[in-house]
N, C-alpha and C positions, 0 to 999 in steps of 0.2 A: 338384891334389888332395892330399890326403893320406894318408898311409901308413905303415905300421908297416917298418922295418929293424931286420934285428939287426945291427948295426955291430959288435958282439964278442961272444964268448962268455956267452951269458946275457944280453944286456942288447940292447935295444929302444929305438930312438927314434921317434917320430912326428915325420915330414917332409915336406917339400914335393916332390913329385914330376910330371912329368909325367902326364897323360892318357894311357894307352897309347892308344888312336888315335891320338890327334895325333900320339906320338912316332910310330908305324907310317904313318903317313899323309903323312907328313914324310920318312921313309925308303925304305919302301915301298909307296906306295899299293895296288899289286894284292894284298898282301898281306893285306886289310881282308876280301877276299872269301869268303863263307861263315861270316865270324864277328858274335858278336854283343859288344855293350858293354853290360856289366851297374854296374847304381849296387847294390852291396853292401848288402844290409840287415841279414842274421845271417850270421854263418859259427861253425862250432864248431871246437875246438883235438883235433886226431886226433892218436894215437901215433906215424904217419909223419911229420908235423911234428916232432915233438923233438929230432931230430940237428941241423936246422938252426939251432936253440934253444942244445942243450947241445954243440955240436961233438962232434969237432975238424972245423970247416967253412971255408971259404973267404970272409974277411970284408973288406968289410963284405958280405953276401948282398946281390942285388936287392932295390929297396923293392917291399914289397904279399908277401915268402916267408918265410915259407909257412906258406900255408890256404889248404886246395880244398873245403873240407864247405860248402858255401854257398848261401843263398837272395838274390836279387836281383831287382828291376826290370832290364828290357831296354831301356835309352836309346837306342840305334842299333840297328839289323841292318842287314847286309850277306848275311841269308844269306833265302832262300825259307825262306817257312812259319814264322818267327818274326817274332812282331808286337811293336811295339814300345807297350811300356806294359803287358805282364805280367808277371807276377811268378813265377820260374819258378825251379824247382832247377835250381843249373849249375855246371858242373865247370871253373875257369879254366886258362888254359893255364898253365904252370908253374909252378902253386900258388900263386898270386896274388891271393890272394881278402883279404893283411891291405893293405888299399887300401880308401877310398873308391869306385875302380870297377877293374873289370877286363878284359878280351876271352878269348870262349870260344868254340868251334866251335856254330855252330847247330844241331849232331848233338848236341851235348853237352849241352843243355837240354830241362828235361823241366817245361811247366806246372803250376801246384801249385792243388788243389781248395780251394776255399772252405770257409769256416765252424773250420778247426781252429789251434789257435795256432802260428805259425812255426817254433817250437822244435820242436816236437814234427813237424812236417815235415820241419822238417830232416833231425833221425835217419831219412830213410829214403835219403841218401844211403851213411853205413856198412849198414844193414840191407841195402841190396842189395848190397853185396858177400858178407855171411854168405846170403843167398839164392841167386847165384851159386855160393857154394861148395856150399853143398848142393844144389842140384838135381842138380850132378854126382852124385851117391853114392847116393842111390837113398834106398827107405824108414825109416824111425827107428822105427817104431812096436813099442812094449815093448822097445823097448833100455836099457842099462843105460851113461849115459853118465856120464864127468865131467870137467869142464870146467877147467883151470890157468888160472885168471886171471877175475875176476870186475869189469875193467875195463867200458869200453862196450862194446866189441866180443864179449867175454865175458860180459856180460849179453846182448848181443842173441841169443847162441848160444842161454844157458837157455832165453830168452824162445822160439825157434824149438825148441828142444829140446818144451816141450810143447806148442807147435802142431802138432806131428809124431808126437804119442804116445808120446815116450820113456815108460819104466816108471818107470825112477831118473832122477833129475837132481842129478847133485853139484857143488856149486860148490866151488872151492877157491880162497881169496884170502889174504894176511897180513893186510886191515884189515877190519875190523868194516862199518866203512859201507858196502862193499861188497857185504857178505854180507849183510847185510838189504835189502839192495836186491837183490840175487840171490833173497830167499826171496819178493820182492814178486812179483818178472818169471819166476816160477815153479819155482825148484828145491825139489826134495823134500828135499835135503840140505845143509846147507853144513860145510866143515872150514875151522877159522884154520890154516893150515899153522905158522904163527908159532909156535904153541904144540901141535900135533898133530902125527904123524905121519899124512901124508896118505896112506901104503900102508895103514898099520895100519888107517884110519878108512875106508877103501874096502876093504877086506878085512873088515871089520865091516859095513858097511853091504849089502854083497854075496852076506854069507854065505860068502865068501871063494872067489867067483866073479871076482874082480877085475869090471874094465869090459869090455864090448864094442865099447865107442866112447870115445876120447879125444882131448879137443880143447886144444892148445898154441895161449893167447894172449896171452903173456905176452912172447917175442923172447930168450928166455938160454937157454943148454944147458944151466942145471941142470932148469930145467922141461921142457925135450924128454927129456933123460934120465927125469924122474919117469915122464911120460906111458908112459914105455916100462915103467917098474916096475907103473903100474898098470892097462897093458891084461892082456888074458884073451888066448888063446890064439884064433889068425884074426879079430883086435878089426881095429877103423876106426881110425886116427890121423891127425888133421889136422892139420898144422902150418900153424896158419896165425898166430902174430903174427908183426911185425915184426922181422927178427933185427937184435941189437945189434950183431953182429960178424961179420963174413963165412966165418967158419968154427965148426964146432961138434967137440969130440972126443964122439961118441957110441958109445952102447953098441950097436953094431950086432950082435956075435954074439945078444945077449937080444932084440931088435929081428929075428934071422934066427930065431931059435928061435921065437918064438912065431911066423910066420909073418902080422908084420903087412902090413894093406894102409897103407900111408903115401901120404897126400895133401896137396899144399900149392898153395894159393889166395889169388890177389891181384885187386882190380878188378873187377868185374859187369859185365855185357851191358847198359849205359844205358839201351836200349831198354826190354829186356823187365825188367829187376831193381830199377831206379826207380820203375819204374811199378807193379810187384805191389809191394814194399815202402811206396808212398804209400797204395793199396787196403788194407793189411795194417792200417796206422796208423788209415787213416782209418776204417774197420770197427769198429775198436775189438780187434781180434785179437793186435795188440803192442801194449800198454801202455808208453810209450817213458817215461812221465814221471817214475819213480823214478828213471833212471839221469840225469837232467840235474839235476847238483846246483847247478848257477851260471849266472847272466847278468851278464856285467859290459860298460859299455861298450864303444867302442873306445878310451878315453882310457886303460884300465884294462890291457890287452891284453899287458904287461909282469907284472902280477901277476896272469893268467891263467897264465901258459908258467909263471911257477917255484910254481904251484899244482899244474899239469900233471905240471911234471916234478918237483918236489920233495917234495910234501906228499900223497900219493895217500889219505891217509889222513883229509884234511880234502874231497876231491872226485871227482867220477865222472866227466862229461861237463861241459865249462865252454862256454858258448855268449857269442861276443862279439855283442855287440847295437851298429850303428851308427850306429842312429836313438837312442839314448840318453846323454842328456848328463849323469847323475846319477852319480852313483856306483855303483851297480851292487847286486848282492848278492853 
């Protein structure tokens, strides 16, 4: 089969690799059991892939690492209750999904409803992890929230932001294409931090209430720091991106003074957060389709990551398509 390697920092080769059954089948046969062999059809490029991308990482990575956002066909099971010859959202084991095919637990797939396009299915693999995070924390309704980072993850918040009834919804991003994509997926407010002061502009917007609820999804201590300058006094704070670096110096005394509640959230309940995120899509209740700004093949899949990681300002959500041999958009 073949497969996407980062063989060095930033760069990608597509190569010939084993089958993982076969290889697992050849080493470990009992090991087969319970999982299933998916043929890849879409997978999208998430912000937790990017280290393996931009390093400093351990090269050359496994071929098919890393991408886990993914929809496929089920060519094999090995596990009850998955049939082979659907088409189902599935989580690969070890982020495995830049491959032609991959093997996932048969827990970890979740059948996908007819009639809506694959892309926009897909997003309800991150939507249920922003679902997961908030069912923890309880009601939104006339909160005054606002959001660092108007990525995908970041749009999906807005977007749940007024499914939930917030009152404000502030997006905050540095590019432009973001924030209109934020004002699509519903915020009431956007700030370019690039050129605003994002206190000042949530101080204004607030009536100089600050926020009650701030959500960090961005992964750097300068935006955990801000979040902390623009909650209110007993506000909500979620840290939920990706951190770039294993430590943060933050401002804890401001962060002890206001008496925030801090919450950090990674991964969904597959069961239940899959499956209301595909209802949510497929309702029509998140509009997923502003934030996917690209399909490019799998041939393309190299100038995916350094669109990902480098140009945020030309893309949102990039969805590699495996069944497409063209050039992409």
């Amino acid at each position: 089969m073949k497969a996407g390697q980062v063989v060095a920092r930033e760069r990608i080769e597509i190569v010939e690799a084993e089958r993982p059954d076969l290889a697992l089948e050849r080493t470990d046969p009992d090991g087969l059991k319970d999982l299933v062999l998916v043929r890849t059809v879409n997978a999208a490029i998430c912000g937790s892939d990017h280290p393996v991308f931009t390093g400093p990482a351990n090269y050359p990575a496994p071929p098919g690492v890393s991408l886990h956002e993914s929809i496929g066909v089920i060519e094999k099971s090995w596990s009850n209750g998955c049939r082979e010859g659907d088409l189902v959202l599935a989580l690969p084991t070890g982020s495995s999904a830049m491959a032609e095919y991959f093997l996932g637990l048969g827990t970890s797939v979740t059948p996908l409803p007819k009639g809506l396009p694959q892309e926009q299915l897909l997003m309800a693999q991150p939507l249920g992890t922003v679902l997961y995070c908030l069912r923890k924390l309880g009601h939104w309704f006339n909160a005054e929230v606002a959001i660092v980072g108007q990525g995908p993850m970041g749009l999906l918040f807005t977007a749940m932001m007024r499914n939930l009834g917030a009152a404000l919804i502030i997006g905050i991003d540095q590019h432009d294409n973001r924030l209109a994509a934020a004002k699509e997926m519903g915020a009431t407010h956007t700030v370019n931090s690039s050129g605003t002061d994002p206190v000042e502009a949530v101080n204004e917007i607030t009536g100089g209430r600050m926020a009650d609820g701030v959500i960090e999804v961005v992964g750097v201590e300068e935006t955990f720091n801000l979040c902390v300058k623009l909650a209110r006094r007993n506000a909500r704070f979620i840290n939920f991106g990706v951190p770039k670096t294993t430590q943060y110096t933050a401002d804890i005394f401001d962060l002890f003074r206001k008496n925030i509640q801090l919450t950090t959230s990674v991964g969904p309940d597959i069961h239940i957060d899959f499956a209301s995120a595909m209802r949510m899509i497929g309702e029509g209740r998140v509009d997923v389709s502003p934030m996917i700004s690209h399909k490019l093949p799998f041939a393309r899949v190299q100038d995916g990551f350094e669109m990902a990681t480098g140009r945020k300002g030309e893309c949102i959500k990039i969805v590699i398509d495996f069944e497409e041999k063209g050039l992409g958009r």
